[in-house]
C-alpha positions, 0 to 999 in steps of 0.5 A, spaced: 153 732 813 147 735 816 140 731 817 134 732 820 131 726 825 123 727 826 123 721 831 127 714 834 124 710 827 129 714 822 136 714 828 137 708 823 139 714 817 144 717 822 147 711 824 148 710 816 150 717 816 155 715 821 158 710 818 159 713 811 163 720 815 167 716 819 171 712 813 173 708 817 175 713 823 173 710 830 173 715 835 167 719 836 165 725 839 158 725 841 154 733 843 147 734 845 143 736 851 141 730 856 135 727 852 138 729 845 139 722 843 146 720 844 145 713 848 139 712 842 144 712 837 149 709 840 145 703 841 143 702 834 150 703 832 151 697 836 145 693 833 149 695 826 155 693 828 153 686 829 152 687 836 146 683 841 148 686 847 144 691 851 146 698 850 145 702 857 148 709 858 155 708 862 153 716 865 155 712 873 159 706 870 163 712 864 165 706 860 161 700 857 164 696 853 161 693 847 163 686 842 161 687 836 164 684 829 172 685 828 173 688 835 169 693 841 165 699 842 167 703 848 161 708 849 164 713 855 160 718 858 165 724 860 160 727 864 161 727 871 169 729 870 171 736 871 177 735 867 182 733 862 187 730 868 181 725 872 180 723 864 187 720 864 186 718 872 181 713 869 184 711 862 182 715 857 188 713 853 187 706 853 180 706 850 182 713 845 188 709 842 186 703 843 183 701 835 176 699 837 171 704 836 170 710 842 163 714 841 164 718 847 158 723 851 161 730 853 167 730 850 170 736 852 175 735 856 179 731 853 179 734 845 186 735 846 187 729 847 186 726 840 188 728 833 182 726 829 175 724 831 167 724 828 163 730 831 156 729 832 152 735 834 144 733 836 140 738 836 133 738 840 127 743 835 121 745 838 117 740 835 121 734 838 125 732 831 133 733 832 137 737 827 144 733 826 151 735 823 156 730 822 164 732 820 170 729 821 175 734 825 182 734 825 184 738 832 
């Protein structure tokens, strides 16, 4: 699914997007450049879920953990990780097979990790509006 986002107010079209793909799929792998979005979406996904709890970007904590209705959302940044073997030092595989929802930045080292997972790819325009695509992948 491909959208366009001209502003912050219509994150909430992504959001259902979101929540129409993923089939009840609950990991997610989140691509955009810094600035993109993706802590945006988070937070509104959180809001969506039932959740009043402060979103914040978990690039220093790599975890934050979220009560939302029926369960968790873990939202993980990978960033400052070089490697697939330092994701598993931390515990990735704990929140992956965990059954809560995992919205993970920077996913790229731990791809061979899963099975099937939400891709979201933010990209910025010149005109500071986001072309967003949505797909549910098999690796």
């Amino acid at each position: 699914m491909k959208l366009q986002i001209q502003n912050e107010s219509e994150i909430d079209k992504l959001v259902d997007a979101y929540i129409q793909v993923s089939s009840g799929e609950k990991i997610t792998f989140l691509y955009g450049e810094l600035g993109a979005g993706k802590t945006t979406f988070v937070k509104r996904l959180v809001r969506k879920l039932g959740s009043e709890d402060e979103v914040s970007s978990p690039t220093y904590s790599l975890v934050n953990e979220y009560d939302v209705i029926g369960g968790k959302l873990f939202h993980i940044d990978l960033y400052r990780l070089k490697d697939e073997q330092e994701a598993l030092e931390i515990g990735i595989e704990d929140y992956l097979y965990s059954g809560h929802y995992c919205l993970i930045e920077w996913p790229q080292v731990i791809e061979k990790l899963v099975e099937r997972a939400v891709e979201i790819k933010i990209t910025t325009n010149e005109d500071k509006s986001r072309s967003v695509e949505i797909d549910l992948v098999n690796y």
